[in-house]
Each structure stands twice: as structure tokens, then as C-alpha cells.
C-alpha positions as CSV (number, residue, x, y, z in Angstrom):
1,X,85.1,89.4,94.0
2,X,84.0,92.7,95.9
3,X,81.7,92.0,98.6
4,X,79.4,95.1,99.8
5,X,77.7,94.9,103.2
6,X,75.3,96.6,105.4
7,X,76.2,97.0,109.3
8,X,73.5,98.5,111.2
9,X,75.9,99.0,114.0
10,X,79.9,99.7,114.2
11,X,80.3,95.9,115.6
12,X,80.9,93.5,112.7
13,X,79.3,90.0,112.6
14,X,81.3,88.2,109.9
15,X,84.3,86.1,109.3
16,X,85.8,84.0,106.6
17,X,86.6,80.3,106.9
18,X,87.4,77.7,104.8
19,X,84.1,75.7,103.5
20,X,84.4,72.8,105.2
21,X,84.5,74.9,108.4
22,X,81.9,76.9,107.7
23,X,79.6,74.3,106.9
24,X,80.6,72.4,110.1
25,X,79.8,75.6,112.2
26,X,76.2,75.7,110.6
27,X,75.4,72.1,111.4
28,X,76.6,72.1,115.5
29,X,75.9,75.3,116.1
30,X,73.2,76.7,113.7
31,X,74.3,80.7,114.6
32,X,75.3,81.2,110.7
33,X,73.4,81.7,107.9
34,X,74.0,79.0,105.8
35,X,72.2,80.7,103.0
36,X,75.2,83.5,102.4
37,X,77.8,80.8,102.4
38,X,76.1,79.4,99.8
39,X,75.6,81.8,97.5
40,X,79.4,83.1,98.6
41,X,80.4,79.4,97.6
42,X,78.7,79.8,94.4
43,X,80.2,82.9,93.4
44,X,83.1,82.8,94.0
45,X,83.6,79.0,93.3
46,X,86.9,79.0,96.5
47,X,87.7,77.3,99.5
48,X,86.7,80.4,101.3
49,X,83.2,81.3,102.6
50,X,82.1,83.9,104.9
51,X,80.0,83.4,107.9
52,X,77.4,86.2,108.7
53,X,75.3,85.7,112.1
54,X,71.7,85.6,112.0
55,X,70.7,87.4,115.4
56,X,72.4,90.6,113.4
57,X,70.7,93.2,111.5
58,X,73.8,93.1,109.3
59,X,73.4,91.3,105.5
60,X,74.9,91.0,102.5
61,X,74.1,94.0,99.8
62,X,75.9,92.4,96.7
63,X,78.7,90.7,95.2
64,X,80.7,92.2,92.5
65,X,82.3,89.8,90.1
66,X,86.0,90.7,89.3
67,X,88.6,88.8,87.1
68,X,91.4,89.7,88.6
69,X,93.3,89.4,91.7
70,X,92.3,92.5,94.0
71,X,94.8,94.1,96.5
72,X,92.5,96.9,98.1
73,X,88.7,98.3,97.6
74,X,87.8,101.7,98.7
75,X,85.1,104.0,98.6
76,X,85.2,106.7,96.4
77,X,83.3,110.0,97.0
78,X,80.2,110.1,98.5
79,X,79.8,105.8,97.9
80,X,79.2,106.7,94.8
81,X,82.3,104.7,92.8
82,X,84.5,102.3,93.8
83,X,88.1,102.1,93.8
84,X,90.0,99.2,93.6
85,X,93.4,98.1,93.5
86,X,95.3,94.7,91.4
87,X,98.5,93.3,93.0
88,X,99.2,93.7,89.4
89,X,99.1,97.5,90.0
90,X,96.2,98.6,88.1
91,X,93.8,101.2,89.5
92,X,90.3,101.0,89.0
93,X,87.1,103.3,89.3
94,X,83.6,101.4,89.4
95,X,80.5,102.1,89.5
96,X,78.5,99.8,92.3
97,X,77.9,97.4,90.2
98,X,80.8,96.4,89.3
99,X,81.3,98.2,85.8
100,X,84.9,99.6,85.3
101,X,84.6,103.3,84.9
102,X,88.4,104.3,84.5
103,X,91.5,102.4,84.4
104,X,95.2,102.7,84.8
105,X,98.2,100.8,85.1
106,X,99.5,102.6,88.1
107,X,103.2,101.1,88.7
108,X,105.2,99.1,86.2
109,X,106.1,96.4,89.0
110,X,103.2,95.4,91.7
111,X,101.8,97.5,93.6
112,X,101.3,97.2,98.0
113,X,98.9,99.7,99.2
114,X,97.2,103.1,98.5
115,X,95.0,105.9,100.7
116,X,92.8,108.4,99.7
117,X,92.7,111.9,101.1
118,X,89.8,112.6,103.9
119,X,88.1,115.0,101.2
120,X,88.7,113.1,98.2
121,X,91.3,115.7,96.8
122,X,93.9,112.8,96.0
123,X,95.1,109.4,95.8
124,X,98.4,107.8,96.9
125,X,99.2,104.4,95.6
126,X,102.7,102.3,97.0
127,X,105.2,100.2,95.3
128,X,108.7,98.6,94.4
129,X,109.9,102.2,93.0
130,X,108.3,104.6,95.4
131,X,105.0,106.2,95.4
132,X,102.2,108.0,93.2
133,X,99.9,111.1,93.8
134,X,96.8,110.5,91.6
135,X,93.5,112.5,90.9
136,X,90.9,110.3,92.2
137,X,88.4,111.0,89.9
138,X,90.3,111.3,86.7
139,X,93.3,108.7,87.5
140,X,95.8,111.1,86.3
141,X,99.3,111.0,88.0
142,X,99.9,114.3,89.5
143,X,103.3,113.8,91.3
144,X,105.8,111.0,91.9
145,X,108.0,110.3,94.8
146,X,111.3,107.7,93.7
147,X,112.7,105.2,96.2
148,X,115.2,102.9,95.9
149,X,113.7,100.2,97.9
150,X,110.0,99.0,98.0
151,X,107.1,101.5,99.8
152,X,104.7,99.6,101.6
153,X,102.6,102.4,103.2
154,X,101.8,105.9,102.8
155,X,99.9,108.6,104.9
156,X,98.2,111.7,104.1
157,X,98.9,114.1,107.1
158,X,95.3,115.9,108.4
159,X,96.9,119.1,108.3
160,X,96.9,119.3,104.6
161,X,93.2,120.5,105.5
162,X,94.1,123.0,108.1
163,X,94.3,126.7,107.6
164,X,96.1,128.0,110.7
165,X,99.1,125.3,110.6
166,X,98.8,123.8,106.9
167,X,101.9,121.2,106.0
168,X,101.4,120.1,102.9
169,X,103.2,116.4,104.2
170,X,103.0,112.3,103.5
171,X,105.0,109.5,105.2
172,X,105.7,106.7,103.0
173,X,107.8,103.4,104.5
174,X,108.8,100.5,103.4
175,X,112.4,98.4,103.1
176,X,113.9,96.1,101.9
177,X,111.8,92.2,101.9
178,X,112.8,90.1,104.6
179,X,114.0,87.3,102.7
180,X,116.1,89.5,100.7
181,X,117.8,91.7,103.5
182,X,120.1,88.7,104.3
183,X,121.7,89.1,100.7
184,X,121.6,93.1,100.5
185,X,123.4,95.5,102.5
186,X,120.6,97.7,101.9
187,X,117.6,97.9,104.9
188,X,115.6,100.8,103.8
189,X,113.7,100.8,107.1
190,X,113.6,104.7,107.4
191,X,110.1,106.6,107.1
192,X,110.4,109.2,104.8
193,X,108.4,112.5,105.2
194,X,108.0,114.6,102.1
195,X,106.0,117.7,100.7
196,X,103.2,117.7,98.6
197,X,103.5,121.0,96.9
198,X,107.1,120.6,96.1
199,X,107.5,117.2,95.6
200,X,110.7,116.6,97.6
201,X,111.9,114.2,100.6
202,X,112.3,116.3,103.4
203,X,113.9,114.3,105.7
204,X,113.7,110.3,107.3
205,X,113.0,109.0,110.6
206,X,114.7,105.6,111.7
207,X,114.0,103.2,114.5
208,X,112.5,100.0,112.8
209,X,114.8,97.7,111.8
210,X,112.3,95.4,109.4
211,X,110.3,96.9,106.9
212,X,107.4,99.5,107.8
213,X,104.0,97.8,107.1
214,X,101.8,100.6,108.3
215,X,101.7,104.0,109.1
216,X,98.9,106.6,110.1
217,X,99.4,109.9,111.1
218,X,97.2,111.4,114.9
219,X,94.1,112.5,113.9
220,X,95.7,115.9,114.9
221,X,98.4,115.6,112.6
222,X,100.8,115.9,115.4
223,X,102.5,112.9,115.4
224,X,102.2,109.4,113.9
225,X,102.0,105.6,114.6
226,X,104.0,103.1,112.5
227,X,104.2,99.7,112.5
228,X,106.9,97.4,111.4
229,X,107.5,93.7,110.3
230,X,110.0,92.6,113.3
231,X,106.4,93.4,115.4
232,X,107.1,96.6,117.1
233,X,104.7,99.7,117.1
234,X,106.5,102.9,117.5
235,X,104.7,106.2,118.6
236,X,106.3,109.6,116.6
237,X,105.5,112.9,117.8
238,X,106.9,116.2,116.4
239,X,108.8,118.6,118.5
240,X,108.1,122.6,117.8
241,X,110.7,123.0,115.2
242,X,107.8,121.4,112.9
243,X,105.8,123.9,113.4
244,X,107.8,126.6,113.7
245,X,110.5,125.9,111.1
246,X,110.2,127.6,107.8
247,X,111.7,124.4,105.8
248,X,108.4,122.4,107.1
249,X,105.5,124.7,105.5
């Protein structure tokens, strides 16, 4: 199920628990509506219910029915759509009710993340074989970046936008599973960064050694954070040669 919400402030008052939990929490302390687990129980017919506290101004807007197994949920432009992601890797537009607008099977193995551009210009989905530009409103795959071992993250750098210092540039990361490094000389634990326009790899950056889990780029587009499985959270920030270098634009 998708659940939509209203928070009347940027502090969130809601948490899921398993039922019995949440049902215990209700009777001793009385600081949870009852009410949304409830219907949450009801809906969704799981051990899971979410917990919503009643001195907030924050409530439950609706709860979209869906069949399958969701990965990810997004807004589309101007909260007008929804788009939602399968583990499966199927891509979904819907409208706020829950109808299915467009569909795609994105990836022909599973798919592990995607991010949408800040102006709703594209749409990068993750995988087993690499990654996926897509048009966001149509679902049509616009460009596609290969990789021999699985892509669990991909960023959209900000200065796509900019006109002084455009770089038309993503970062993707990924590697090899944990439980299947053991057996495989391959890690795969670089971050690749590649160009939009040309759709090429134009270089990697080591220094994880696990698989990248997340990555975002500074809100200047700078630099960037990553994250990686063996718990470390490494800080990137380009020297002038980025900016400066012809190979880069």
C-alpha cells in the first residue's frame, strides 16, 4: 500500500510497529491514535501498523491499495502523479488515487533505487546491469549506462541546471553483494561518474571497500557524500581540474 500524509510541520509524528506493539502502546500510554492503526490494520491486513500521535496536527490523507511489492514512491510534478517503483522493476505513474497511469518494465532483473531530477526533466532507475535515464512523464528510456556488477544508487549532479558551470554529470555505485564477494574476485566498489549528454563513464572514484548504498551530490554540486555497506561515510570534493578541464563539460 501507498500511504499519503499531511505534516503541518517539518517534524514527523509517526512510526511503524508491529500490531501487537502498537496496540500495547495505545492501552499504557494512550498518546496514539488507535483509530489509524485500525483502519492501517484493516487495509493492509499485516503485522505492521503505524502509530500517528494525537497532540499533532499531522493525519492520515489516504491509503492507496497496490498489489504488488513496492520498492520506492515519489512525487511526480507538481504532486500531481505518483511514481512508484516494484522490486520487480516496473515503473509506475499514478494518479492520487491510486489509478496506474503508465507502466514499464524498467530492468529485466530487479531493480534497487531511482531519483528524479530537481525540475522533473528525468528519471534514473538502478539495477543488476547498470542504470536507466527515463522521461518522467512518458516512461521512455532515453539513455542507458551498462555495469558489470549491480548499481545501488544514482545521483543527479545540481549543476546540470547551472548556466555558468553546467556538467551534464551522475554518480552511480554499487558492487558486488556481500554474501557473494567471498566467492568472486570481483568488488565493484568504485563510484562511477559519467556524462549525460554523451552517455559515457568518465572516470571512477575508489575508497569503499563494501558496496555503495547511497550517494548525493552538495547541494552546490561541488562535491558529494557516499555511503557504503562496511558503515563508513566518505566526503568527495572536486579539485579545479573539474571545472576547468575540457573532458569534464
Amino acid at each position: 500500500n501507498v500511504y499519503i500524509f499531511f505534516f503541518s510541520s517539518r517534524r514527523r509524528h509517526t512510526r511503524f510497529l508491529p500490531v501487537s506493539w502498537a496496540r500495547r502502546c495505545v492501552q499504557e500510554t494512550g498518546i496514539y491514535s488507535f483509530d489509524v492503526i485500525a483502519k492501517l490494520i484493516e487495509a493492509n491486513k499485516s503485522s505492521e501498523a503505524l502509530l500517528l500521535k494525537q497532540d499533532s496536527t499531522d493525519y492520515l490523507l489516504e491509503i492507496l491499495p497496490f498489489k504488488k511489492t513496492l520498492l520506492q514512491v515519489s512525487w511526480g510534478f507538481l504532486n500531481k502523479t505518483l511514481i512508484a517503483a516494484t522490486e520487480s522493476a516496473e515503473l509506475f505513474i499514478m494518479d492520487t488515487k491510486g489509478k496506474v497511469l503508465k507502466s514499464v518494465q524498467a530492468h529485466e532483473a530487479f531493480m534497487t533505487s531511482f531519483t528524479i531530477a530537481k525540475d522533473f526533466s528525468m528519471l534514473i532507475t538502478s539495477s543488476k546491469e547498470g542504470c536507466k535515464v527515463w522521461d518522467p512523464e512518458t516512461l521512455e528510456c532515453t539513455r542507458t549506462f551498462k555495469q558489470e556488477v549491480q548499481m545501488n544508487t544514482v545521483a543527479i549532479s545540481p549543476l546540470v541546471y547551472d548556466k555558468k558551470e553546467p556538467r551534464y554529470h551522475i554518480i552511480m555505485g554499487g558492487g558486488v553483494p556481500s554474501r557473494e564477494a567471498a566467492r568472486t574476485l570481483m568488488g565493484g566498489f568504485e563510484i562511477h561518474l559519467c556524462n549525460l549528454l554523451v552517455e559515457e563513464e568518465l572516470g571512477t572514484i575508489s575508497g569503499h571497500f563494501g558496496p555503495v548504498n547511497s550517494l548525493a551530490f552538495f547541494v552546490d554540486g561541488r562535491g558529494f557524500v557516499s555511503g557504503g555497506e562496511e558503515g563508513t561515510v566518505r566526503i568527495f570534493r572536486f579539485d579545479k581540474s573539474y571545472f576547468e578541464d575540457e573532458s569534464f563539460k
